[in-house]
C-alpha positions in Angstrom: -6.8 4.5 -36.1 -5.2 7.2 -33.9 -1.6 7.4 -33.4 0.2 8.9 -30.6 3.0 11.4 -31.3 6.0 10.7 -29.9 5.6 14.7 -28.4 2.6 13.9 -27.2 3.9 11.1 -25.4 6.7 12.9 -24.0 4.6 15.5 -22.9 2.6 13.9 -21.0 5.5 11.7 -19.4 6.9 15.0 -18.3 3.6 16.2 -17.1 3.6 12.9 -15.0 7.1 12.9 -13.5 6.7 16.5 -12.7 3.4 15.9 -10.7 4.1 13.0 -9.0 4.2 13.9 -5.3 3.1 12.5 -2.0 -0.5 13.6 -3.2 -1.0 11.1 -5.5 1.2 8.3 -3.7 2.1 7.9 -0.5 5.1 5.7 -1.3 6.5 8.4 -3.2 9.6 9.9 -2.3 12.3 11.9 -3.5 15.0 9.0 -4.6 12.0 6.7 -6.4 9.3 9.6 -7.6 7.8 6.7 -9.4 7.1 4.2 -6.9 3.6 3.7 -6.0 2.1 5.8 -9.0 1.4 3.0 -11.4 -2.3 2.9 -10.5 -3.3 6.2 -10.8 -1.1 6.9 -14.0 -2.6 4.0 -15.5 -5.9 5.6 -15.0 -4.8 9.4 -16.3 -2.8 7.8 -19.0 -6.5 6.0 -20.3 -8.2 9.5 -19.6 -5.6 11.5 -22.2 -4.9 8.5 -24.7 -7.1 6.0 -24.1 -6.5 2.3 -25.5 -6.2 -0.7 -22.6 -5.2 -1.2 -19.0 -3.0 -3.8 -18.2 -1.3 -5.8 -15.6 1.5 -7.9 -14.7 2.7 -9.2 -11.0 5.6 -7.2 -9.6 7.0 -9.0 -6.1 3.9 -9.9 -4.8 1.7 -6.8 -6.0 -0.4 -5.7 -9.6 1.4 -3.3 -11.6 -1.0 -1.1 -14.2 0.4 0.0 -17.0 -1.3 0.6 -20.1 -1.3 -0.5 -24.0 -2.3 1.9 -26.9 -2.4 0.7 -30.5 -0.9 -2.5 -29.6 2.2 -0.7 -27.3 2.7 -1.2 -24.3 3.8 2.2 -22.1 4.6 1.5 -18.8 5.5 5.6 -17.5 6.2 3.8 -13.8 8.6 0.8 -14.9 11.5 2.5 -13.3 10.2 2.5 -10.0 11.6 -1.0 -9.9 15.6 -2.0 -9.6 14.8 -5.1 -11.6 13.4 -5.3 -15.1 9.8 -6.3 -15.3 8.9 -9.6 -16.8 5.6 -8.4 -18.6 2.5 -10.9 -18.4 0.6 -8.2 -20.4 -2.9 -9.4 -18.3 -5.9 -7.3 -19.0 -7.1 -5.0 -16.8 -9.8 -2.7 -16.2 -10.3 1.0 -14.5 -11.8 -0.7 -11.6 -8.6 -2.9 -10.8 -6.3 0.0 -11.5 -8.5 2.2 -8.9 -7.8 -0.6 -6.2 -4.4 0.9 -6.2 -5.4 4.3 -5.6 -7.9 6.1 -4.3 -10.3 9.7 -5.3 -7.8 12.3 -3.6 -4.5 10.5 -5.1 -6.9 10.1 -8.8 -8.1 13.9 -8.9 -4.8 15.3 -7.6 -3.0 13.6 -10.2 -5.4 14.5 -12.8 -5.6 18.2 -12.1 -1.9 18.7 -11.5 -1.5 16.9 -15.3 -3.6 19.8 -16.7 -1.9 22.4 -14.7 0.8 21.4 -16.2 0.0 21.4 -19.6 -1.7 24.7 -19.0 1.3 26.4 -17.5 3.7 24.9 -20.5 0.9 27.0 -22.8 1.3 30.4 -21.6 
């Protein structure tokens, strides 16, 4: 069974936050960095740690988020004022795609490894 170090984990949120941008959302802005990423986090979150995709209704909307070894990490959650009522639905890549699109998925995805890469040297 593979367990996910908590610096792992933090790396990777800080990877996210730090790339987030107006390239991988277009709801993004400066106040709410989070908003409209859950999608394509969802997806790069599966690519680096794998385990399941999830979702739960948000307003009127899907939000992705994702569930390793039986944990749920949602690295989007505070995109919202209110706190998320989880319905912990399963999901898929396809569904979490719908939310995103190629651009947003490979910006996202290469600005990730850029980051890790730059923390390296």
């Amino acid at each position: 069974m593979v367990h996910i170090k908590q610096i792992h984990f933090e790396q990777l949120k800080e990877a996210l936050v730090n790339s987030w941008s107006l390239q991988s959302s277009s709801k993004w802005s400066v106040d709410n960095r989070a908003k409209g990423q859950c999608g394509v986090t969802a997806l790069i979150v599966n690519d680096r740690l794998g385990g399941e995709i999830l979702k739960t209704k948000v307003h009127d909307s899907w939000h992705y988020y994702n569930q390793i070894n039986g944990q749920r990490y949602d690295f989007t959650a505070s995109q919202f004022r209110e706190q998320i009522d989880y319905m912990d639905i399963s999901s898929n890549r396809n569904e979490a795609f719908s939310d995103t699109n190629e651009h947003q998925y490979e910006y996202l995805k290469q600005a990730v490894q850029k980051y890790y890469t730059s923390e390296i040297e």
